[in-house]
Backbone atoms as SQL, in Angstrom:
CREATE TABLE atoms (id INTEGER PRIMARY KEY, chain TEXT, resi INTEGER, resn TEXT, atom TEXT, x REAL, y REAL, z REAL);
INSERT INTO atoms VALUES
  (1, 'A', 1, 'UNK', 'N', 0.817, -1.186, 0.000),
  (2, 'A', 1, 'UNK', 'CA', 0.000, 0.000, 0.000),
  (3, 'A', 1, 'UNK', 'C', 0.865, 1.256, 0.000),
  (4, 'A', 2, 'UNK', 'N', 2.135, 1.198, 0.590),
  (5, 'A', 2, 'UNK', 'CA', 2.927, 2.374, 0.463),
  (6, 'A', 2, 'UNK', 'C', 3.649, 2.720, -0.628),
  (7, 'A', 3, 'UNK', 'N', 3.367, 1.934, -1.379),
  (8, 'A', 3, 'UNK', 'CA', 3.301, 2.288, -2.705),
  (9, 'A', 3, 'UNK', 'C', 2.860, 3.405, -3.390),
  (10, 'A', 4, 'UNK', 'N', 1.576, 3.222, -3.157),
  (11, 'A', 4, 'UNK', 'CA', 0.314, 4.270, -4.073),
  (12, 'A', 4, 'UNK', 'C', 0.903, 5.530, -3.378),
  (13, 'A', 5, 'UNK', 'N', 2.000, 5.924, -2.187),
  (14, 'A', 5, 'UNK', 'CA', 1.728, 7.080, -1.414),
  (15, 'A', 5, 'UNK', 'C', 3.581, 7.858, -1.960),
  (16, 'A', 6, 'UNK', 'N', 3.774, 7.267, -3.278),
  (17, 'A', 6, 'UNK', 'CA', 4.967, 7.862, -3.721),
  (18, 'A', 6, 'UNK', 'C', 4.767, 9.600, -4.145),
  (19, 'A', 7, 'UNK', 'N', 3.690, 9.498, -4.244),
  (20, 'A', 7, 'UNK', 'CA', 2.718, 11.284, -4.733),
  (21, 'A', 7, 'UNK', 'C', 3.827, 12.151, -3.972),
  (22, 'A', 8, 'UNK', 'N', 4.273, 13.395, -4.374),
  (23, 'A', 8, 'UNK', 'CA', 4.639, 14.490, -3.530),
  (24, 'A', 8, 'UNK', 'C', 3.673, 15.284, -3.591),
  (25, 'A', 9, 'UNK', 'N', 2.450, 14.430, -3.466),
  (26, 'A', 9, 'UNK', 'CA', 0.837, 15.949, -2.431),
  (27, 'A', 9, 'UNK', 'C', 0.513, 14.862, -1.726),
  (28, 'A', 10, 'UNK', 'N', 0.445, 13.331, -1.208),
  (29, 'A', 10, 'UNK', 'CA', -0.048, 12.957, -0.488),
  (30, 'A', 10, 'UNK', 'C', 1.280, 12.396, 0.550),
  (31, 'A', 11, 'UNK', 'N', 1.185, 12.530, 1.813),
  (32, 'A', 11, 'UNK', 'CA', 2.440, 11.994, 2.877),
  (33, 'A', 11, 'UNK', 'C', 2.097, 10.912, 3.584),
  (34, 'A', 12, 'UNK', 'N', 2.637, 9.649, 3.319),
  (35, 'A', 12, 'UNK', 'CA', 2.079, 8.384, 3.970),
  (36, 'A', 12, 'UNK', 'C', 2.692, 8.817, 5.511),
  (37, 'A', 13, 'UNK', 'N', 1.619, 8.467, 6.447),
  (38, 'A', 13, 'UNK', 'CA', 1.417, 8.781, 7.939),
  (39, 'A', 13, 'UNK', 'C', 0.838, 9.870, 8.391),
  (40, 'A', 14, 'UNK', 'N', 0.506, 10.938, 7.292),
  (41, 'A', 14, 'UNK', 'CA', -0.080, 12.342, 7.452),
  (42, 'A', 14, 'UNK', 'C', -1.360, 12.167, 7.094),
  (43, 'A', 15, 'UNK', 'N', -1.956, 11.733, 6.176),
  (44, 'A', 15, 'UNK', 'CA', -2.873, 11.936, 4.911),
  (45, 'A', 15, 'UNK', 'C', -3.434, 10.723, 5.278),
  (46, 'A', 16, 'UNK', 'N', -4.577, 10.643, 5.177),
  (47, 'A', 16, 'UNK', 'CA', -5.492, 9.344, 5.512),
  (48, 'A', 16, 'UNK', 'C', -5.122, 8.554, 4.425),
  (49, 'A', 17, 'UNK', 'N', -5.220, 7.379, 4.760),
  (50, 'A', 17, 'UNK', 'CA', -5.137, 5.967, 3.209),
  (51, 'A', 17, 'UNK', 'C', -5.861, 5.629, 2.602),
  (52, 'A', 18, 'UNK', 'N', -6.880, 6.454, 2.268),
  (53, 'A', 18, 'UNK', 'CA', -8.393, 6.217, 1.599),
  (54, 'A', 18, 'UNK', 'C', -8.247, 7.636, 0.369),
  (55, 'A', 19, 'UNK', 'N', -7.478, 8.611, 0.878),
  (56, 'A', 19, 'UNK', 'CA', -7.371, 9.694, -0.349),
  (57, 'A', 19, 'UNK', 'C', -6.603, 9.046, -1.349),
  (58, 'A', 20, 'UNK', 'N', -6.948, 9.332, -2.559),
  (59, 'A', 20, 'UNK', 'CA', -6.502, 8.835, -4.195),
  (60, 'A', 20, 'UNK', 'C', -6.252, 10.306, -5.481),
  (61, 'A', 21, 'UNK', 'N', -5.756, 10.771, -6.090),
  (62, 'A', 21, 'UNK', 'CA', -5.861, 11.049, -7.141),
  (63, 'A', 21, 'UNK', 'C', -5.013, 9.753, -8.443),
  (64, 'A', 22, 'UNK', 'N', -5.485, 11.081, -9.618),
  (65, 'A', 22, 'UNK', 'CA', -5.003, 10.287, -10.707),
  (66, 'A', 22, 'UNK', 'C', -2.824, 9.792, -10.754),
  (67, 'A', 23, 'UNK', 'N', -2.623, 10.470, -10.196),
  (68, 'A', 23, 'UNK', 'CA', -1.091, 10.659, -10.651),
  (69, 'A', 23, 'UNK', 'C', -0.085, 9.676, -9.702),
  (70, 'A', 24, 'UNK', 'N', -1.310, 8.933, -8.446),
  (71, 'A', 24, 'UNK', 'CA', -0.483, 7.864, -7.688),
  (72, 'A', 24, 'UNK', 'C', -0.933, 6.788, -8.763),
  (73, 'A', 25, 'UNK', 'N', -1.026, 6.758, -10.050),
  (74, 'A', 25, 'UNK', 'CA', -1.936, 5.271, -10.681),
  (75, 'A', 25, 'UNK', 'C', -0.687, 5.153, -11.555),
  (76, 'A', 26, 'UNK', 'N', 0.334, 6.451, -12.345),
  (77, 'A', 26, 'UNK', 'CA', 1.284, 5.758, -12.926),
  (78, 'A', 26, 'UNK', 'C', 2.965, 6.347, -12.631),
  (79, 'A', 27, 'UNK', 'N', 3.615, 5.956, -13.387),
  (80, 'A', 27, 'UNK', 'CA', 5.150, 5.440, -12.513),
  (81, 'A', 27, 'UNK', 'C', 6.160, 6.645, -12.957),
  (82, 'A', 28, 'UNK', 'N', 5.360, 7.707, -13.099),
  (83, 'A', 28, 'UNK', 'CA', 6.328, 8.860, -13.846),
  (84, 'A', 28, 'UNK', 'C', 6.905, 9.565, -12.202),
  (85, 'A', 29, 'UNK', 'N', 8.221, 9.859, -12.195),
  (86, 'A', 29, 'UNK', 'CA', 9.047, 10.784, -11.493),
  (87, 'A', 29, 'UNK', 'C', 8.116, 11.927, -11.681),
  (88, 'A', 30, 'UNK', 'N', 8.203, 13.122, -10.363),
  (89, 'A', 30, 'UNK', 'CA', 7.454, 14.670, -10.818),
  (90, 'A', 30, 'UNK', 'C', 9.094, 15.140, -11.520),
  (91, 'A', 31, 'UNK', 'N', 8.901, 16.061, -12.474),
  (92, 'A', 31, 'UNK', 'CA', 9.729, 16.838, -13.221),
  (93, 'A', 31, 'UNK', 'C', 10.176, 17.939, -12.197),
  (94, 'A', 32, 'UNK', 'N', 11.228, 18.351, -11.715),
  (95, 'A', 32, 'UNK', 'CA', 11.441, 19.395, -10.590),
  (96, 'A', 32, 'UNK', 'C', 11.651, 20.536, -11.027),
  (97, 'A', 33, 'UNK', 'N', 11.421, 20.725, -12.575),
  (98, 'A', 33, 'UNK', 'CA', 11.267, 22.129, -13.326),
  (99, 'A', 33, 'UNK', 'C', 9.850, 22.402, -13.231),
  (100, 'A', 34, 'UNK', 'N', 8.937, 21.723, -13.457),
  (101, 'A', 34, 'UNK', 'CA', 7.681, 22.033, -13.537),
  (102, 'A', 34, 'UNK', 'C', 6.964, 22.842, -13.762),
  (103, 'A', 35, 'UNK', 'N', 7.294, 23.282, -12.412),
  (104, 'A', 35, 'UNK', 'CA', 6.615, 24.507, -11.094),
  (105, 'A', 35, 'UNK', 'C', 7.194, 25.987, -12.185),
  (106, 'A', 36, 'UNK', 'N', 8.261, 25.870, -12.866),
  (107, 'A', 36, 'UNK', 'CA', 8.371, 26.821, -13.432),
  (108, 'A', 36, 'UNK', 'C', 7.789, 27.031, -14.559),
  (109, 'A', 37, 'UNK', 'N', 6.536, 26.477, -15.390),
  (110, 'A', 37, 'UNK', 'CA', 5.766, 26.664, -15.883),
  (111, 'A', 37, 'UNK', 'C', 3.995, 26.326, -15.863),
  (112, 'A', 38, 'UNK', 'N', 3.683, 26.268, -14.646),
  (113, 'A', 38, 'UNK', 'CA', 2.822, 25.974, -14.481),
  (114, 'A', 38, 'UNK', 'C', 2.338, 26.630, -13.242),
  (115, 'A', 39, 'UNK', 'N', 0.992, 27.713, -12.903),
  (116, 'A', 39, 'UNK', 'CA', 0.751, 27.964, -11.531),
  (117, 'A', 39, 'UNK', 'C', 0.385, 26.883, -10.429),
  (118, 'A', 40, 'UNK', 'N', 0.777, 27.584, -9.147),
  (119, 'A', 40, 'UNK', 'CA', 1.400, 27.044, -8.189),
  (120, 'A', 40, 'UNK', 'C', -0.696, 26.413, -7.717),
  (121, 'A', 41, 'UNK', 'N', -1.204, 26.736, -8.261),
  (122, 'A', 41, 'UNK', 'CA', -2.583, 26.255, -7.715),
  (123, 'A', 41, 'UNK', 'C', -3.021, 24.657, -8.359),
  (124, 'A', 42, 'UNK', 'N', -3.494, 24.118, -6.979),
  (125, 'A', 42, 'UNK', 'CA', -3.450, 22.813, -7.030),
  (126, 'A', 42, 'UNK', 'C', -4.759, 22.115, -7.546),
  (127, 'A', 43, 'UNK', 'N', -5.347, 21.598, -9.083),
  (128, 'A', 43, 'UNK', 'CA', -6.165, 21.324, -9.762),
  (129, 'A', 43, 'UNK', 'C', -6.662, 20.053, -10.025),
  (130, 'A', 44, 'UNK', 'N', -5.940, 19.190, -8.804),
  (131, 'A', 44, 'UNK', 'CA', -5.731, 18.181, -8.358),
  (132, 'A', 44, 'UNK', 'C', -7.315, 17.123, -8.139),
  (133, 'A', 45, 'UNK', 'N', -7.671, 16.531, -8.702),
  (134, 'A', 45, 'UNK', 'CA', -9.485, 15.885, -8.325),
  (135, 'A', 45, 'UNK', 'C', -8.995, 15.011, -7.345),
  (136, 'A', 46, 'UNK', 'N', -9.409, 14.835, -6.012),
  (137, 'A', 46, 'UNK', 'CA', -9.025, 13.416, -5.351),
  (138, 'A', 46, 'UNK', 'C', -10.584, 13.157, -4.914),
  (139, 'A', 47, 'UNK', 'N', -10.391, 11.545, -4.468),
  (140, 'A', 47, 'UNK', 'CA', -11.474, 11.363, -3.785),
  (141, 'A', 47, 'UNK', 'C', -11.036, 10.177, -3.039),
  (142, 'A', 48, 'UNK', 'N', -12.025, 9.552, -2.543),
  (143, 'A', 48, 'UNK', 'CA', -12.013, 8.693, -1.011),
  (144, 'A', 48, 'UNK', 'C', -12.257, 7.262, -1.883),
  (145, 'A', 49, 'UNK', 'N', -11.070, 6.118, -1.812),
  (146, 'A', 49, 'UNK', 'CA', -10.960, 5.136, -2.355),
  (147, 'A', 49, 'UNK', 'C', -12.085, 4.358, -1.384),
  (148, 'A', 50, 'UNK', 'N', -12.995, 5.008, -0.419),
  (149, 'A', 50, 'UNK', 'CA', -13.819, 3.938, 0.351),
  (150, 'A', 50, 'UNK', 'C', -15.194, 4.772, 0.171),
  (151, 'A', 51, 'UNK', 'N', -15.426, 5.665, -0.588),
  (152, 'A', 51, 'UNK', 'CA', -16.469, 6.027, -0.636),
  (153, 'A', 51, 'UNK', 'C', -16.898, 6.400, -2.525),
  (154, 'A', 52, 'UNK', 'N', -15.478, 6.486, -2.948),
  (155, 'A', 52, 'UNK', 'CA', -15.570, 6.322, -4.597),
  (156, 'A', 52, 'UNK', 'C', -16.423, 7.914, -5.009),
  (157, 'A', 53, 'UNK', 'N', -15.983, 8.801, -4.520),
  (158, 'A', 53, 'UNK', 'CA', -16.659, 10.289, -4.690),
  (159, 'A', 53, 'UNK', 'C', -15.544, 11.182, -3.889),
  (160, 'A', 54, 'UNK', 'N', -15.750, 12.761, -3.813),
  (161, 'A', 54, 'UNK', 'CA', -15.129, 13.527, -4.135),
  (162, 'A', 54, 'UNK', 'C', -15.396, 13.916, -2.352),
  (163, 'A', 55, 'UNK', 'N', -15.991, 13.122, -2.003),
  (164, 'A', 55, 'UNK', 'CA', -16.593, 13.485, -0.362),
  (165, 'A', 55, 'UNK', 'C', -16.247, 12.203, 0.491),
  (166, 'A', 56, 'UNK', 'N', -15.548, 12.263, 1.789),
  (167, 'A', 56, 'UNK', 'CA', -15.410, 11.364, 2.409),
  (168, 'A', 56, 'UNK', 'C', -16.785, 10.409, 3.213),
  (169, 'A', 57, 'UNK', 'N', -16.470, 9.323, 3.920),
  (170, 'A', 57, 'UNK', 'CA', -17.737, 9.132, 4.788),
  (171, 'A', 57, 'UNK', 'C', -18.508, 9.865, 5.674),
  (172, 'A', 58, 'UNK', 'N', -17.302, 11.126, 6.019),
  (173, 'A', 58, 'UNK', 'CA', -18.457, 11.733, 6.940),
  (174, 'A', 58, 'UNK', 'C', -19.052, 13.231, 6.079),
  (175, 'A', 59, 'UNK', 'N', -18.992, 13.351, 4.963),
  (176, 'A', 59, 'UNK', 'CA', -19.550, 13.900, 3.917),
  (177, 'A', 59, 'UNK', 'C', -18.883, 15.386, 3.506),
  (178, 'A', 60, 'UNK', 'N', -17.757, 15.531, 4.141),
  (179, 'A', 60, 'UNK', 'CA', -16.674, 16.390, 3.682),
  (180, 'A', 60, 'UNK', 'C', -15.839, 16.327, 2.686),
  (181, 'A', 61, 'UNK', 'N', -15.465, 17.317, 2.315),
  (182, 'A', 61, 'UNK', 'CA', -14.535, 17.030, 0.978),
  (183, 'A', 61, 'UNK', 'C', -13.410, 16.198, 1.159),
  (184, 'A', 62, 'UNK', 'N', -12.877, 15.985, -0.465),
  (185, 'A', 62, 'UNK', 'CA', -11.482, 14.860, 0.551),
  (186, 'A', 62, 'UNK', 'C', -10.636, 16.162, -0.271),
  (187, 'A', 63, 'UNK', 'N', -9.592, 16.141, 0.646),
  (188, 'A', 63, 'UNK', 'CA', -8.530, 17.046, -0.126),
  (189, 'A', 63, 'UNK', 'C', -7.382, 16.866, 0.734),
  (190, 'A', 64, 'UNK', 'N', -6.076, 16.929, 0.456),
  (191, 'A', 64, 'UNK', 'CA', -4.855, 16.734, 1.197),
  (192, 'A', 64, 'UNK', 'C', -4.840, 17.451, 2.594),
  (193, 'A', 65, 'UNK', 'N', -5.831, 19.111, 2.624),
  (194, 'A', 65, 'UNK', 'CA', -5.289, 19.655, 3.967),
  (195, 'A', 65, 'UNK', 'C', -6.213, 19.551, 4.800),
  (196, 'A', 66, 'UNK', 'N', -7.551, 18.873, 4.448),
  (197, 'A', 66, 'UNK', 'CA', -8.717, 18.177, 5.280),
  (198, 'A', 66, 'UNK', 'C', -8.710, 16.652, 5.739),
  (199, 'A', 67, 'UNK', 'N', -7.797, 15.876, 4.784),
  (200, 'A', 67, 'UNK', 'CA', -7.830, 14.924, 5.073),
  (201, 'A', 67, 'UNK', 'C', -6.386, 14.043, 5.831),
  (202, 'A', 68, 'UNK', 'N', -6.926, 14.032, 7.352),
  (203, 'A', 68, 'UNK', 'CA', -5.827, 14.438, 7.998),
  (204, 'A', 68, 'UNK', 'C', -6.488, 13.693, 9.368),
  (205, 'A', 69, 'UNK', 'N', -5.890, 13.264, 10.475),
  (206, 'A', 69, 'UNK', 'CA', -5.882, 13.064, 11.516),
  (207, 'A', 69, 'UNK', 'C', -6.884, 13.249, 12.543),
  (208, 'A', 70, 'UNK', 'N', -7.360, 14.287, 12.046),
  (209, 'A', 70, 'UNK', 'CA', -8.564, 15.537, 12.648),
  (210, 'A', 70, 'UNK', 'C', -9.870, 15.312, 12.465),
  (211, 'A', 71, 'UNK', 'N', -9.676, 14.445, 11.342),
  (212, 'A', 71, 'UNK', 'CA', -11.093, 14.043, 10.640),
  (213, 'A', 71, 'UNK', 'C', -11.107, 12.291, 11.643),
  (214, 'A', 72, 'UNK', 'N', -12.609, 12.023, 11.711),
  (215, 'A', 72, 'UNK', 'CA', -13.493, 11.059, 12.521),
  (216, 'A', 72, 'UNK', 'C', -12.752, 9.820, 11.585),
  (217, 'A', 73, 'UNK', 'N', -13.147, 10.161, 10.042),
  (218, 'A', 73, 'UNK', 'CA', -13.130, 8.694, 9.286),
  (219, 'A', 73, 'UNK', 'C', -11.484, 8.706, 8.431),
  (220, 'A', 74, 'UNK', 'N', -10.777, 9.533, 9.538),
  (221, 'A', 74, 'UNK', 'CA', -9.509, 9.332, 8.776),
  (222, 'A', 74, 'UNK', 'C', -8.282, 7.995, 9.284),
  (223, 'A', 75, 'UNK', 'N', -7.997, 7.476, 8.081),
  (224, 'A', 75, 'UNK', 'CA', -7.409, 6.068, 8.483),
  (225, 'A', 75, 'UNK', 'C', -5.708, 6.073, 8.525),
  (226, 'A', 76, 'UNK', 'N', -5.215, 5.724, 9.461),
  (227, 'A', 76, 'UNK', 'CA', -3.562, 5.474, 9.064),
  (228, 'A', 76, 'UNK', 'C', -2.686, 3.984, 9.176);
């Protein structure tokens, strides 16, 4: 499972294990130029691999700085 958490937006032990986007699914390195063409705003879709939507179980959004420790249905 610590696999899927190679993402540099999701931190395995921070970030619940139920958040997903598209970019933990394939095996590309991030480019560390990037950032220099692209704004810094994060356009990122995730959602809750246990609820399969854009809202966790307890019907909040899922997003990296909500989904966190703090939250009831967050898993580590």
């Amino acid at each position: 499972m610590s696999e899927l958490f190679g993402s540099t937006k999701i931190t395995f032990g921070t970030h619940c294990l139920n958040i997903r986007h598209k970019a933990m699914y394939i095996g590309e390195v991030p480019n560390p130029g990037d950032e220099t063409f692209y704004d810094h705003y994060d356009a990122t879709a995730y959602w809750c691999s246990e609820t399969q939507t854009g809202f966790g179980p307890d019907g909040q959004p899922v997003r990296p700085d909500v989904c966190q420790s703090r939250r009831e249905c967050c898993k580590h």
